[in-house]
C-alpha positions as CSV (number, residue, x, y, z in Angstrom):
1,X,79.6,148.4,90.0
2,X,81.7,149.0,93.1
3,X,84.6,147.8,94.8
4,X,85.4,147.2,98.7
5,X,89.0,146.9,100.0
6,X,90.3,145.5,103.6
7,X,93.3,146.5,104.8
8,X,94.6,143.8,107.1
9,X,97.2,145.7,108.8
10,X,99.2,142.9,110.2
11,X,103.1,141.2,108.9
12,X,104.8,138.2,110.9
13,X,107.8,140.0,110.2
14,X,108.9,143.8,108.8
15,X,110.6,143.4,105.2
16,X,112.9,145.5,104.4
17,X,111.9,147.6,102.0
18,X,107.9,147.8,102.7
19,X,106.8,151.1,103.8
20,X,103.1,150.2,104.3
21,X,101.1,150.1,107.4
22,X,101.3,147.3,109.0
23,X,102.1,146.1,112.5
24,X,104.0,142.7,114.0
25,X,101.9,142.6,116.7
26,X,99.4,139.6,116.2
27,X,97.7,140.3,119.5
28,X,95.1,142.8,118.2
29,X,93.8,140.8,115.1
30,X,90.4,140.0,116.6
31,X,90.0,143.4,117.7
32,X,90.8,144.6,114.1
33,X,88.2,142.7,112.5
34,X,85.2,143.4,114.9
35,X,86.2,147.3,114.2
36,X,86.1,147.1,110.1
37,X,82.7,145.1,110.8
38,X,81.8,148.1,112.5
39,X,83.2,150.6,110.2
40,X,81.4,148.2,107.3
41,X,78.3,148.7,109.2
42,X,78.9,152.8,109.8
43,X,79.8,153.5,106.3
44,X,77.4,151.3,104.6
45,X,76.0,154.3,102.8
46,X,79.5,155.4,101.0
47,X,78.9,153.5,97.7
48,X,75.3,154.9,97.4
49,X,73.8,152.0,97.0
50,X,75.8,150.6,94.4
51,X,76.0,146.5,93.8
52,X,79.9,145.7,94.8
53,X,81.4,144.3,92.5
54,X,85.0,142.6,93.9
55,X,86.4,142.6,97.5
56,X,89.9,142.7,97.5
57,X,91.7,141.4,100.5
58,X,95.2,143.3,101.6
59,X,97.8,144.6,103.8
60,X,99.7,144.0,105.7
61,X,99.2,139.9,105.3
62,X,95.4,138.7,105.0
63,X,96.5,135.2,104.7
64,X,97.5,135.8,108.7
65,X,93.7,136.1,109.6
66,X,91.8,132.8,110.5
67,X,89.2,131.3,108.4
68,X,86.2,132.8,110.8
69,X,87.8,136.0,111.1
70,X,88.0,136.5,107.0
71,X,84.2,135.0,107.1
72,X,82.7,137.7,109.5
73,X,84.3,140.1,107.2
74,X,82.5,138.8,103.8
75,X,79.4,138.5,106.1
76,X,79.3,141.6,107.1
77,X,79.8,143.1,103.3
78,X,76.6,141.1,102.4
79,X,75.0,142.2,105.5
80,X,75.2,146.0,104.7
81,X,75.9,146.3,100.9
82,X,74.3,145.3,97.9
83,X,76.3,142.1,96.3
84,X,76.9,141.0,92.8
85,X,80.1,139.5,93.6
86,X,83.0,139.0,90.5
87,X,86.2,138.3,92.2
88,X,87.1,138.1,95.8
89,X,91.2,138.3,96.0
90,X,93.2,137.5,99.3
91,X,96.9,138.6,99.0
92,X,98.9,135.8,100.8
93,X,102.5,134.6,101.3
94,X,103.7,131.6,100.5
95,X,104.1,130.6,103.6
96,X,100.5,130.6,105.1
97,X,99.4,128.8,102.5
98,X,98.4,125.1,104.0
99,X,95.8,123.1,102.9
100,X,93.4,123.6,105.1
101,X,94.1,127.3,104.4
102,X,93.5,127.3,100.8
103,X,90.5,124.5,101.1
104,X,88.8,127.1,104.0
105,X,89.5,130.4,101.5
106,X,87.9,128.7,98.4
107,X,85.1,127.4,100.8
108,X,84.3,131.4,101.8
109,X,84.2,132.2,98.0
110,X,87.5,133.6,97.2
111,X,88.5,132.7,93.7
112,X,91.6,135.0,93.1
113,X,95.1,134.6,95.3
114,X,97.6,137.3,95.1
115,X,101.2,135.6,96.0
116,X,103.8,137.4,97.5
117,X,106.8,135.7,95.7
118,X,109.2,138.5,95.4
119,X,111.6,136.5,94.4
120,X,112.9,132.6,93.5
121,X,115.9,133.5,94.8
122,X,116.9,132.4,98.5
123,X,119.7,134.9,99.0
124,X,117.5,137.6,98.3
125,X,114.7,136.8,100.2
126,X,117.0,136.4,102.9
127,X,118.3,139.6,102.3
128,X,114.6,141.5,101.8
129,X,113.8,139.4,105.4
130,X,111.1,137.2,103.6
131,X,109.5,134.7,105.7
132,X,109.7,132.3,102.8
133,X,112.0,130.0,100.9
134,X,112.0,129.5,97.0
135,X,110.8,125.9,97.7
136,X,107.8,127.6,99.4
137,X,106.9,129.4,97.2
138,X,106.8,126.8,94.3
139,X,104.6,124.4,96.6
140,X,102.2,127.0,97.4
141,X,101.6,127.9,94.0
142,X,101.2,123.7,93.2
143,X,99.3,123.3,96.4
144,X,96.7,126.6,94.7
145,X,95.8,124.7,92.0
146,X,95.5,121.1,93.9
147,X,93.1,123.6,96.3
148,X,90.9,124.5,92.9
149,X,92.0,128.0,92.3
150,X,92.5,128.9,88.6
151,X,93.1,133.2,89.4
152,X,95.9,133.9,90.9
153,X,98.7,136.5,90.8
154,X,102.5,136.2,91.3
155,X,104.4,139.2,93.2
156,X,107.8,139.8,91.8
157,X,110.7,143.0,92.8
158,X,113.1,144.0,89.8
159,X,115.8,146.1,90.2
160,X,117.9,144.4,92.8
161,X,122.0,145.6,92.3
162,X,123.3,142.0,91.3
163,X,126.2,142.1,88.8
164,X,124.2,141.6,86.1
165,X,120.8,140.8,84.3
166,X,120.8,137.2,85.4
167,X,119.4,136.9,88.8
168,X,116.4,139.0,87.3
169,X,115.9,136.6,83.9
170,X,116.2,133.5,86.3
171,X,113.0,135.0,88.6
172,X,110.9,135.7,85.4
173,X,112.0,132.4,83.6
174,X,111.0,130.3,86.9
175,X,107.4,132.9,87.5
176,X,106.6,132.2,84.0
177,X,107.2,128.3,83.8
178,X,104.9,128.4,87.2
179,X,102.1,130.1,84.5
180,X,100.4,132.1,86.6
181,X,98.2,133.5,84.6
182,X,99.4,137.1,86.2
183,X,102.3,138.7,87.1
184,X,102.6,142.0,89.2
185,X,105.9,143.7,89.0
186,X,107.4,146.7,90.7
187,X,111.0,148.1,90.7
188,X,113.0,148.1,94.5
189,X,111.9,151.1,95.8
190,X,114.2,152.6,98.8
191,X,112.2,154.4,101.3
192,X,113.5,156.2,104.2
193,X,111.2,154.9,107.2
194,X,112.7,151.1,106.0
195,X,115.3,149.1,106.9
196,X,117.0,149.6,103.2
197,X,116.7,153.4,103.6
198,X,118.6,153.6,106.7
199,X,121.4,151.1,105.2
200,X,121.1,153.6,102.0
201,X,121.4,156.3,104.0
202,X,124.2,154.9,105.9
203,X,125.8,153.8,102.7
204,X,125.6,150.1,103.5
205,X,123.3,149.6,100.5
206,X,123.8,151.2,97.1
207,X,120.8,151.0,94.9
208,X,121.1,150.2,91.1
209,X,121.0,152.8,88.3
210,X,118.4,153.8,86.3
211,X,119.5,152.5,84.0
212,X,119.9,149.3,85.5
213,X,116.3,149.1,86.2
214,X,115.2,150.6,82.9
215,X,116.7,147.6,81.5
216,X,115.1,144.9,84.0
217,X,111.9,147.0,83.0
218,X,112.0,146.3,79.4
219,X,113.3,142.4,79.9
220,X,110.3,142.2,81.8
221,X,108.1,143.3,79.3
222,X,110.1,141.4,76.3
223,X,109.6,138.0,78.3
224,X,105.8,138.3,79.5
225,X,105.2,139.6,75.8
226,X,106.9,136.4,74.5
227,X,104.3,133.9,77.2
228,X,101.3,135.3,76.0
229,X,101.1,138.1,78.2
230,X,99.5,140.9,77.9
231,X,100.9,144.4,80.0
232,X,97.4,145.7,80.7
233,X,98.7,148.1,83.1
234,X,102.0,149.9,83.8
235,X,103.1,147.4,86.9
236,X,100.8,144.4,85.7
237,X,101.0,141.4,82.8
238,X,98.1,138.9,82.8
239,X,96.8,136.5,80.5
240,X,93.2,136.3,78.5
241,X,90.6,136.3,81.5
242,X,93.3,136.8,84.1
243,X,93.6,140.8,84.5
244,X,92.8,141.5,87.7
245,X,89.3,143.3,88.0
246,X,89.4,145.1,91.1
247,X,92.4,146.8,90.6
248,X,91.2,147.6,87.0
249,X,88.5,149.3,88.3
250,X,91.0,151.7,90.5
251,X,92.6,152.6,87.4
252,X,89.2,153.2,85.3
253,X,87.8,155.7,88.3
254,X,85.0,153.3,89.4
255,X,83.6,153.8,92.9
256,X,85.4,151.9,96.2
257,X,85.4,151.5,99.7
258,X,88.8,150.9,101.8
259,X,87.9,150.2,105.3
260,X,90.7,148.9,108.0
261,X,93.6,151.9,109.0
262,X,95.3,153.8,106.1
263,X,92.9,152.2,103.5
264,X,91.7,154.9,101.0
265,X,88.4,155.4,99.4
266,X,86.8,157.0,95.8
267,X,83.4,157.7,96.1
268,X,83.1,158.8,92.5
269,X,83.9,162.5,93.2
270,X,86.1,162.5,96.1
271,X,88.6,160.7,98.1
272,X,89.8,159.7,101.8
273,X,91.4,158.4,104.0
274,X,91.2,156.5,107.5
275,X,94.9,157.1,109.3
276,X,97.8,155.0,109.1
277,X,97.6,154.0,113.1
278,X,96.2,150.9,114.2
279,X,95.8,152.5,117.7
280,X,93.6,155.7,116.7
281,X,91.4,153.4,114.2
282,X,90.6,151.1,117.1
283,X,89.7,153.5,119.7
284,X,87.6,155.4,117.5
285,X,85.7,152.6,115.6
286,X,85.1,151.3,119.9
287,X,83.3,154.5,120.6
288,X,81.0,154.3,117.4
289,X,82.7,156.4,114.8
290,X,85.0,156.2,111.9
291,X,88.0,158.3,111.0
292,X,87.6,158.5,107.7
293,X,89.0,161.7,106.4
294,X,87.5,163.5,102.9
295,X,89.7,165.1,100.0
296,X,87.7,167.0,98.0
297,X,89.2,166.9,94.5
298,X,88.7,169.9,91.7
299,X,87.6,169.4,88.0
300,X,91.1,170.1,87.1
301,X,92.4,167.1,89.9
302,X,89.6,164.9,88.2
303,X,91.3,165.3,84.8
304,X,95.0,165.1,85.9
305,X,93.8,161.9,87.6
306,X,92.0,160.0,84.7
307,X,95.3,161.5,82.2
308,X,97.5,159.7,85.0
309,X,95.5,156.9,85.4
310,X,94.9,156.1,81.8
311,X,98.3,156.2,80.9
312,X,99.5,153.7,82.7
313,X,97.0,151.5,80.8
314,X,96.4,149.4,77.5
315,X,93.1,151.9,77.4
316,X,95.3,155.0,77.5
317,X,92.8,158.3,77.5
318,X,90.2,159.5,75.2
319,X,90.6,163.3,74.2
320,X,87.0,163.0,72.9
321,X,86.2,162.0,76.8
322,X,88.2,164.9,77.9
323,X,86.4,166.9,75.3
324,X,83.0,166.0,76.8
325,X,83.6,166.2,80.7
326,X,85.7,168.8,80.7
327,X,84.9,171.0,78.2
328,X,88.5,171.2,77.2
329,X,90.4,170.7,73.9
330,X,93.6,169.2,75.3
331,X,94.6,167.7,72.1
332,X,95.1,171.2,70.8
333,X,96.4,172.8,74.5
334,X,98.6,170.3,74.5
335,X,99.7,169.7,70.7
336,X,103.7,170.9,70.7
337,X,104.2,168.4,73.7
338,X,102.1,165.5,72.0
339,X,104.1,166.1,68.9
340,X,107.6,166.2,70.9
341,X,106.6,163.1,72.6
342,X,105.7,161.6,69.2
343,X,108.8,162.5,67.6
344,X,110.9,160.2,70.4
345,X,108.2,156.9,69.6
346,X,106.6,157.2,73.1
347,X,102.9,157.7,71.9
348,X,100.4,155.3,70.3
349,X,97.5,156.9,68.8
350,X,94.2,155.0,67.6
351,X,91.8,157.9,66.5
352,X,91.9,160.4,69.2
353,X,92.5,157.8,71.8
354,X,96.1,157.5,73.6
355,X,97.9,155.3,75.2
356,X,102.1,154.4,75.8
357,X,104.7,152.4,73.6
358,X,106.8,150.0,75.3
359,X,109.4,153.1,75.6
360,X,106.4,155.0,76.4
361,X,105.8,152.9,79.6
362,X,109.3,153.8,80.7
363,X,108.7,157.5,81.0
364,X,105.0,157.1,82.2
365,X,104.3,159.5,85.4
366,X,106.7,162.5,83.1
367,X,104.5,162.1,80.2
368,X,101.1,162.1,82.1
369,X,102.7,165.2,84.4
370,X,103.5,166.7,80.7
371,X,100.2,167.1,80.2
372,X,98.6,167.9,83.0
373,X,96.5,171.1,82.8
């Protein structure tokens, strides 16, 4: 199976620590869709004929896009691509979700919301420059499930320099009461073409420790743990029948398309990318070509990929897999490293498959670069 992502390149407003690509502009939304139709249409031979499994709607805002305009889009995936359809997710913030919204999504087939919450806390959306309130946010999620969705995924940001822990417990104890089903979680980044990196770099903004976050990190994981969830994947906690598929399907290496400006693409043995500029990906998708740009990946970037991958995962990696494709016994290349890392309670090992212990998950991207090859 196969995946197809849309990248909606479009924000009401710039928050301010997103350094995706995305515009404010609204006026060019129209125009956007009929050029990923035609880049659907051009590249219809990228998955090789493989069913597609999940679309996965993101951005930039999706939930910005009118009802017709997200319909052409789904038409135009059954139009050129085989279909045997899983999960269709729109990511959407609280805000855009109206009724007639949510009654016009589940009427096009998506079954799977993704909710940019961020946080339950007004002061700090205020002071990220969400366009949403707490109150929002909690009547969006209510107004979901009066709307018939059962999937759907809360955003939240740890990691934020308050005084203490309690801001942070407060945001999981209200997420988890709401009971999602799924929680994504990533730690404030600062990133220097944002609003927080130039207040960093100004030192008007002081990020908190590592340590800090470490800890927020493993509250996080103690209090999903404790609601019956389950930390699937590095970033992500989700419930029995609640992980999300398309994304688990980035992190196993199956085949997708991204289509839209700066989407990327894995066609099973190499990747891409169209260019993060909305202008360029117009123009050229007008004149009857994409701008897709092919990395060709090495055996040795396969591996390093699937190790890095992996481990970030419940699955972990299988060094009888590695074995097999590669033709490489990294369980013996790599045995005074595992051993180290074994020694310090970071590794769990079921037969010769590995994955990370909650400290493990702490030190994730050092371990994986630890045994790279």
């Amino acid at each position: 199976m196969a995946g197809i992502y849309i990248h909606i390149p479009f924000c009401k407003q710039a928050c301010h620590y997103c350094d995706f690509h995305f515009s404010t502009n609204l006026d060019r939304k129209d125009q956007m869709v009929n050029a990923i139709i035609k880049e659907l249409k051009l590249r219809n031979t990228y998955l090789k004929g493989v069913p597609v499994k999940t679309i996965y709607f993101g951005g930039g805002t999706p939930s910005l896009l009118a009802a017709d305009q997200i319909e052409r889009i789904l038409n135009a995936i059954h139009t050129f691509y085989p279909t045997e359809l899983s999960e269709i997710t729109l990511e959407a913030n609280p805000d855009d979700l109206s009724r007639e919204n949510l009654f016009s999504w589940k009427s096009l087939g998506i079954d799977r919301l993704s909710l940019g919450i961020q946080s339950f806390d007004d002061s700090i959306l205020k002071f990220y420059n969400r366009a949403h309130s707490a109150s929002e946010s909690k009547n969006a999620i209510e107004n979901a499930r009066k709307a018939g969705f059962e999937k759907f995924s809360l955003d939240l940001i740890y990691g934020f320099p308050y005084v203490n822990h309690d801001l942070w417990k407060k945001d999981l104890f209200t997420a988890i009461s709401q009971d999602p089903g799924h929680i994504s979680s990533y730690a404030l980044t600062v990133e220097p073409k944002t609003a927080l990196g130039t207040w960093t770099k100004h030192k008007k903004f002081t990020p908190a420790s590592e340590d800090f976050v470490a800890t927020q990190f493993e509250i996080l994981q103690e209090a999903t743990e404790k609601a019956g969830y389950v930390q699937y994947e590095i970033s992500n906690f989700g419930k029995a029948n609640q992980f999300a598929l398309h994304n688990t399907n980035y992190w196993k290496g199956v085949p997708y398309l991204g289509v839209g400006p700066s989407a990327h693409s894995f066609d099973g043995e190499n990747r891409g990318a169209n260019p993060a500029n909305n202008s360029s990906y117009l123009k050229s998708l007008e004149q009857g070509h994409h701008t897709f740009q092919i990395e060709e990946l090495s055996k040795n970037d396969h591996l390093n990929e699937y190790i890095l991958t992996g481990l970030r995962t419940m699955w972990g990696i299988d060094f009888n897999h590695i074995s097999k494709a590669y033709q490489l016994d990294l369980l013996q290349l790599k045995k005074s490293i595992l051993s180290q890392m074994e020694d310090q309670g970071w590794l769990v090992w079921k037969d010769k498959n590995l994955s990370l212990s909650k400290s493990g998950k702490l030190l994730a991207d050092s371990i994986a670069e630890a045994l790279f090859t």
